[in-house]
N, C-alpha and C positions, 0 to 999 in steps of 0.2 A: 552578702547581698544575694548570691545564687545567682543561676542559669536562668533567665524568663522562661516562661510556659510555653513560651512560643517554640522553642526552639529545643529540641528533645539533646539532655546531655550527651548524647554518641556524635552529635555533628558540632560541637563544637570544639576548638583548638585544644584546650588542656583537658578533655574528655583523652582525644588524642596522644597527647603525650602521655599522658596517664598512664592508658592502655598501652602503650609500646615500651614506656619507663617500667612497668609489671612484667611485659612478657621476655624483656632482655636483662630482668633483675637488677637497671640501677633504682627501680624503688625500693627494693630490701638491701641493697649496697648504703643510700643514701640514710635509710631507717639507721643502719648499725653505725655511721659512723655519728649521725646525730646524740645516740643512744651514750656511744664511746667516751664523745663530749662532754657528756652532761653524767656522766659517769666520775671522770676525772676531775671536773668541773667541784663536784662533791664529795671529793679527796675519795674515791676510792679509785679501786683498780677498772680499768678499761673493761673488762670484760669481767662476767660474774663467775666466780669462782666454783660455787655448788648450789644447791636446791636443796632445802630443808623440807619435808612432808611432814605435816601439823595434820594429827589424827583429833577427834572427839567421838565419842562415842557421845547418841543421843537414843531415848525411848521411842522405842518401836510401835507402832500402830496394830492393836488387834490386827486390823486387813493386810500386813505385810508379809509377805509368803515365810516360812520360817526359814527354808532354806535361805535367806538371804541375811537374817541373823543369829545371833550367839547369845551367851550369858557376858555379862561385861565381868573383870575379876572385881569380888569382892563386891559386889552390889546384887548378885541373884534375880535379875530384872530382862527382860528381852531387849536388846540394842543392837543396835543397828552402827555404821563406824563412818564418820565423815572426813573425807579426804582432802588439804587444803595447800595442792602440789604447788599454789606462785605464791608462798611465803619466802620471800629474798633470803639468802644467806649471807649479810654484810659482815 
């Protein structure tokens, strides 16, 4: 439903707790144990274990500075390398 127009979110109550839940960390206390939950919940372990980094190399645009790409191996082509650091590690 939202906050009516009339009334700017900083003056009302759960703007309030909000802001005070942020700046004494139990909103990222209550993120992690939600998270915990629902972690366990789907048989894994409560907390994640490691981060897996998913590269792809994709063709590079004439206009892309060269210092910022290579030859990919085995293809001879200009590429550029894509980085896909929130692939979960389950």
């Amino acid at each position: 439903m939202g906050v009516p127009a009339a009334r700017p979110a900083a003056e009302t109550g759960d703007y309030y707790y909000f802001a005070l839940w942020r700046e004494d960390g139990t909103e990222q206390a209550i993120h992690d144990l939600l998270r915990g939950q629902a972690r366990e919940k789907a048989g894994r372990a409560e907390d994640p274990s490691a981060v897996a980094v998913d590269t792809q190399s994709i063709r590079a645009a004439n206009h892309v500075p060269a210092a910022t790409t290579g030859k990919d191996a085995g293809k001879r082509v200009p590429a550029a390398s894509v980085a896909w650091p929130w692939t979960p590690w389950v």
